[in-house]
C-alpha positions as CSV (number, residue, x, y, z in Angstrom):
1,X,0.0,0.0,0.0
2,X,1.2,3.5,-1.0
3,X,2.4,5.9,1.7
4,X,0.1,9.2,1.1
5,X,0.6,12.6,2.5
6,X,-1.5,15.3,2.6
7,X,-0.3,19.0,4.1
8,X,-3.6,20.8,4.0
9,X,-5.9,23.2,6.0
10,X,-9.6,22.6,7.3
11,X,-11.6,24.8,4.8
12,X,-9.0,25.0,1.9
13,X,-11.6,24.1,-0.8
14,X,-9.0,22.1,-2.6
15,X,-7.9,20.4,0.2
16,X,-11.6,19.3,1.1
17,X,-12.0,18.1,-2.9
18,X,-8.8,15.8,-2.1
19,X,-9.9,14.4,0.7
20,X,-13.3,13.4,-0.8
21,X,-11.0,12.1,-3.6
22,X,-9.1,9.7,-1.2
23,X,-11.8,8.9,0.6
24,X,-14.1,8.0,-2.2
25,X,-11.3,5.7,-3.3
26,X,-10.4,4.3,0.4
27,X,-7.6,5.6,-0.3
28,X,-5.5,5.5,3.2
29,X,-3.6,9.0,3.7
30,X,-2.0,11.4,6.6
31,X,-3.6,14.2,6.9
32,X,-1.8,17.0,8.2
33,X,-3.0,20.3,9.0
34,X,-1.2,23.2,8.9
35,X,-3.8,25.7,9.9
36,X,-3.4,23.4,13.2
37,X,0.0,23.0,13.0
38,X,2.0,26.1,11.8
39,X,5.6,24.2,11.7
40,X,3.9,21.9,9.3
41,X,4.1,24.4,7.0
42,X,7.4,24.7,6.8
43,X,8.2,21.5,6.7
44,X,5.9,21.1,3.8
45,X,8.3,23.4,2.2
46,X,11.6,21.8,3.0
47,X,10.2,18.5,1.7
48,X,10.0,20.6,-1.6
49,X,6.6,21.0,-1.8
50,X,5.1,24.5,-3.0
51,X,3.6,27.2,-0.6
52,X,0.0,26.6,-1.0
53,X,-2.2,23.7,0.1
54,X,-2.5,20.7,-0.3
55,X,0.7,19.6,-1.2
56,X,0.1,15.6,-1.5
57,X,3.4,13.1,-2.0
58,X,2.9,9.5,-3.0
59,X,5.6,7.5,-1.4
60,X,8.8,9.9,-2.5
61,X,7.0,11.3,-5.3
62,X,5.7,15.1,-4.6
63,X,2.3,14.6,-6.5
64,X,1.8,18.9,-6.4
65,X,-1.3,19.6,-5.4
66,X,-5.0,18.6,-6.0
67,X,-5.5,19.8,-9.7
68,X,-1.8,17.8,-10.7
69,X,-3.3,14.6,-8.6
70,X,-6.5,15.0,-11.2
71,X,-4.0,15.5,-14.0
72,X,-2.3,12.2,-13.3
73,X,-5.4,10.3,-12.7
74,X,-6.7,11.1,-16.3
75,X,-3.6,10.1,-17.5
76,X,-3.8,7.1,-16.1
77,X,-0.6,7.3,-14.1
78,X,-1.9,8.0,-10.4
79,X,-3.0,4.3,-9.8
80,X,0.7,3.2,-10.7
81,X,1.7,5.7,-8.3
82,X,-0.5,4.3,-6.0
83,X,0.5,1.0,-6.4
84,X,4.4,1.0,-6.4
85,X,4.9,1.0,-2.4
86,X,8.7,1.1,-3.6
87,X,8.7,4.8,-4.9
């Protein structure tokens, strides 16, 4: 099983859109909150990940954010992702 991350915030609408995306798929993830969690946020960043929420990585691979999960998913590449726990 893939190792999913999520940095987000409560009400970021994104954020909420992804997490109806995992869930929809029982797709297992962290979820962490950096509206909650201020340090997060910085470590969101020094894992490379942009400034803005969500930032989701897929085992090593920084996904982006929701709209670049969605792009990968209509190419047909996020359930590979998903499926290599080795990434």
């Amino acid at each position: 099983m893939a190792d999913v991350v999520m940095y987000g915030t409560r009400f970021c609408p994104y954020c909420v859109a992804a997490r109806r995306f995992f869930d929809g798929r029982g797709i297992s993830y962290s979820d962490i909150r950096v509206d909650e969690e201020p340090a997060r946020r910085e470590e969101m960043r020094a894992r490379g990940g942009g400034r803005t929420v969500p930032q989701i990585w897929i085992n090593a691979t920084h996904v982006g954010g929701f709209t670049d999960m969605l792009a990968l998913e209509a190419d047909g590449r996020l359930d590979a992702l998903l499926e290599d726990s080795n990434s």
